[in-house]
C-alpha positions in Angstrom: 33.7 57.4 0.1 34.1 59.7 3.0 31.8 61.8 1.9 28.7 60.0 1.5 29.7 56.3 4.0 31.5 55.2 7.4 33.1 52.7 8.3 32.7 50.7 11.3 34.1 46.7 11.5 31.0 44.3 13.0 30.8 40.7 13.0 29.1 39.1 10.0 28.2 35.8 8.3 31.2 34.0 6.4 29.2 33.0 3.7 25.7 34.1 2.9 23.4 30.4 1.8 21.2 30.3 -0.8 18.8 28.1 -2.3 16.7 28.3 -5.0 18.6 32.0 -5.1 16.6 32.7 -2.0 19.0 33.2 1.3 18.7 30.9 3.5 19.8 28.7 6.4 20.7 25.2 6.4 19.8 22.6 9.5 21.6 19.3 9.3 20.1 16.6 11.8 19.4 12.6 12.1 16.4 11.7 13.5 16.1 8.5 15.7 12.1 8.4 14.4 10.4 7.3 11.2 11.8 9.8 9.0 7.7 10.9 7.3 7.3 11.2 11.6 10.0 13.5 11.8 9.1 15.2 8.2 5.4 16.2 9.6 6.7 16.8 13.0 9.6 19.6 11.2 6.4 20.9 9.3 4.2 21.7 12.1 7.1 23.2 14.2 7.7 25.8 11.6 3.9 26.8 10.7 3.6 27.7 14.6 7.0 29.3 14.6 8.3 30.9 11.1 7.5 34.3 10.5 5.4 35.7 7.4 7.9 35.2 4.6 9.8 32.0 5.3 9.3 28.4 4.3 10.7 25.5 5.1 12.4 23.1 2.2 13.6 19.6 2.7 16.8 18.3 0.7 18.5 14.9 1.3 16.5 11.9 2.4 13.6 13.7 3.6 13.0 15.3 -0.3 13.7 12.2 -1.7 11.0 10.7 0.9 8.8 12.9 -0.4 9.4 12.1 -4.5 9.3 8.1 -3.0 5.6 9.2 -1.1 4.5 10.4 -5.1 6.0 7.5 -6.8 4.4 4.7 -4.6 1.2 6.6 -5.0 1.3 6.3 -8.8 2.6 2.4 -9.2 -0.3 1.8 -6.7 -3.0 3.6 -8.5 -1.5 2.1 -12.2 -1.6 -1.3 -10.4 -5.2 -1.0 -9.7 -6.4 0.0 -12.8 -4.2 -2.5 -14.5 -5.6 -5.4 -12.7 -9.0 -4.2 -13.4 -8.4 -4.2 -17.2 -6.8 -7.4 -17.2 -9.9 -9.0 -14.6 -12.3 -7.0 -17.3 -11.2 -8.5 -20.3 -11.3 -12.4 -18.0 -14.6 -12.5 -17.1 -16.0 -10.1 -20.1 -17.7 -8.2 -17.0 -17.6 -4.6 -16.1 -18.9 -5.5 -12.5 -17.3 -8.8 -11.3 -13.7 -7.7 -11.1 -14.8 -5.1 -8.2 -15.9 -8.0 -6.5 -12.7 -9.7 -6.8 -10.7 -6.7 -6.3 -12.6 -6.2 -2.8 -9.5 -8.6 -1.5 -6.9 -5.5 -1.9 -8.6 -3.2 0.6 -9.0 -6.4 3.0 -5.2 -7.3 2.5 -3.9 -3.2 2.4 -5.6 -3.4 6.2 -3.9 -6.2 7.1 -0.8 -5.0 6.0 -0.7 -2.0 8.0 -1.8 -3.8 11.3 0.8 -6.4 10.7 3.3 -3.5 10.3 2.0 -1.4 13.4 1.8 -4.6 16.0 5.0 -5.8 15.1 7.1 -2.0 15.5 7.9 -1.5 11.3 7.5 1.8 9.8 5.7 3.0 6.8 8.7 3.0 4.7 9.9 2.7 0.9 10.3 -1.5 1.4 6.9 -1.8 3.3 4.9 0.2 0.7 7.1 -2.2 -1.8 4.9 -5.0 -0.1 1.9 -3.2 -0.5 2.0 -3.3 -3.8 2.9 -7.0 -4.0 -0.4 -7.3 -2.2 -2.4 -6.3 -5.1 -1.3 -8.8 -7.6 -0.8 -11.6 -5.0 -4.0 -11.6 -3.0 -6.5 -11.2 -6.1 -5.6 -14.6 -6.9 -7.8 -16.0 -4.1 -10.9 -14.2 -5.9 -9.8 -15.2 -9.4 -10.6 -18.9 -8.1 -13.2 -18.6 -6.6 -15.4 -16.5 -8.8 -14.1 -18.4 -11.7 -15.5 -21.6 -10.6 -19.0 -20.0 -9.1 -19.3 -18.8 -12.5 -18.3 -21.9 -14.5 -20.8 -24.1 -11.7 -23.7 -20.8 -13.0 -23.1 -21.9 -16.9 -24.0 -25.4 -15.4 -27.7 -24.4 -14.4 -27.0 -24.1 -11.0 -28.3 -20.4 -9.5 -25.7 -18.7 -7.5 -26.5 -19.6 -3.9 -26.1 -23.3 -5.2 -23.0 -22.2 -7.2 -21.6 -20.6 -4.4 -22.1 -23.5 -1.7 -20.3 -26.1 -4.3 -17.2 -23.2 -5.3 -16.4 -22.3 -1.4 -15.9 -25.4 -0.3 -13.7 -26.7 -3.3 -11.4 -23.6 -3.5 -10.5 -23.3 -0.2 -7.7 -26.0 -0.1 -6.2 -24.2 -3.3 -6.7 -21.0 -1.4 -5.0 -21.8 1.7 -2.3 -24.0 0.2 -1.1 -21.1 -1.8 -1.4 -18.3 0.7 0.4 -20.3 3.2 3.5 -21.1 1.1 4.0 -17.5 0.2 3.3 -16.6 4.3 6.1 -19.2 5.1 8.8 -18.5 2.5 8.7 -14.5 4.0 8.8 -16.2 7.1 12.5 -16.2 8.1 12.7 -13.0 6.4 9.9 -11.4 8.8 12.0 -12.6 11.4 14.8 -10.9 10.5 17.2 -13.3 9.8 20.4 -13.1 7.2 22.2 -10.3 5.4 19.9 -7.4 4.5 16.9 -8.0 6.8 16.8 -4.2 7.5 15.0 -4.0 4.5 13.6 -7.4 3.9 11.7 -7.5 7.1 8.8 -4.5 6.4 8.5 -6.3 3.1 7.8 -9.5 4.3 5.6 -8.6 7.1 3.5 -6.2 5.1 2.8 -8.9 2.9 2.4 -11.6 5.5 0.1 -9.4 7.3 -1.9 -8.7 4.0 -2.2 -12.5 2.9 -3.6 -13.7 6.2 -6.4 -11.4 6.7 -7.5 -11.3 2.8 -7.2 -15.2 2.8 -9.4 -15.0 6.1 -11.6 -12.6 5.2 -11.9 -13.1 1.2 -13.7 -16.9 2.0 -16.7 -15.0 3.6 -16.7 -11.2 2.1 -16.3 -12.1 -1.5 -19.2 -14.8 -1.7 -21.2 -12.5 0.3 -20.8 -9.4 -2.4 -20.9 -11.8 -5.5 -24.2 -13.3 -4.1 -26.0 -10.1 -3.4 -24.5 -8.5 -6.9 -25.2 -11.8 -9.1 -28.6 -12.5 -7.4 -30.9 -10.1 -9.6 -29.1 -12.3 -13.0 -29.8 -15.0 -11.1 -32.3 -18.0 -13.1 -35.8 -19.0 -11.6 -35.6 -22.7 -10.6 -37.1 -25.0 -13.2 -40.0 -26.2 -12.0 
């Protein structure tokens, strides 16, 4: 070995890290934010800073964030197009369950402000209440429509229809959005054991029922009057 090497003694690694039988280096850390915040944040530190080559990987919470982010995604979309197919087959209409279903944007918006005024974070149990939202808040459609179209199959045209459905469904509306809204009460509030995760639950959906409730009593007969109009019957004379 003489004859070809030397020897000199240097300071080295240890242990040389791999991943994915890539080297590597690992960074350990607990961030006081959201934990997507501080996943984006991580991300657009190392696009300015990494050099040509290198990549940055999450493990821990932050992967399993990420595989949450995809999950959520997918039990929302299957949600939507189940509730479409079961509205579809209801009504025996290819267009009237898009007017019911215009309550799940209206209540997804709500949800989100509800979440941002009151300090709650985008998270796995909020996202959980999102999805509640979809089954829960198409209920206040589903009466409404129903009986604006049972009132139609009487001879009444929709403007008539509608002005006898509205105000009948609206005690039935309210009644029942406000007795989900107060049993998440106390658990909005924070109150007993696990409220860490029961509170962005319960003020997602809180948030979600009061402004499709609010705003499903006015959009909903709005849309279903201009879609219906052109099936609507000339008056008898």
């Amino acid at each position: 070995m003489d004859s070809v090497a030397s020897f000199s003694e240097q300071l080295g690694p240890a242990v040389i890290g791999r991943f994915d039988l890539q080297y590597s280096a690992t960074f350990f850390a607990s961030p006081t934010i959201p934990l997507g915040d501080a996943v984006a944040k991580v991300r657009e530190i190392a696009a300015e800073i990494l050099p040509t080559g290198y990549q940055v990987k999450f493990i821990g919470q932050a992967e399993e964030f990420g595989k949450t982010m995809n999950y959520m995604a997918f039990a929302f979309t299957l949600a939507m197009i189940l509730l479409y197919m079961v509205l579809a087959s209801q009504f025996n209409s290819f267009l009237q369950p898009f007017i019911i279903m215009l309550a799940q944007p209206l209540a997804i918006i709500g949800g989100i402000a509800a979440l941002w005024l009151f300090g709650q974070s985008l998270n796995i149990y909020s996202m959980i209440g999102l999805v509640l939202l979809i089954g829960l808040v198409a209920k206040n459609s589903i009466l409404l429509v129903d009986l604006t179209n049972q009132r139609r199959t009487e001879g009444k045209r929709v403007g008539e229809a509608l002005r006898d459905a509205c105000p009948t469904r609206m005690r039935p509306v309210l009644m029942t959005s406000a007795t989900i809204i107060l049993a998440l009460f106390p658990a909005a509030l924070g109150l007993g054991a696990g409220s860490e995760t029961n509170q962005p639950l319960a003020i997602a959906v809180i948030g979600g029922m009061i402004s499709s409730t609010l705003l499903t009593l006015v959009v909903v007969p709005a849309v279903y009057s201009l879609v219906e109009a052109r099936h609507d019957k000339p008056a008898a004379p």
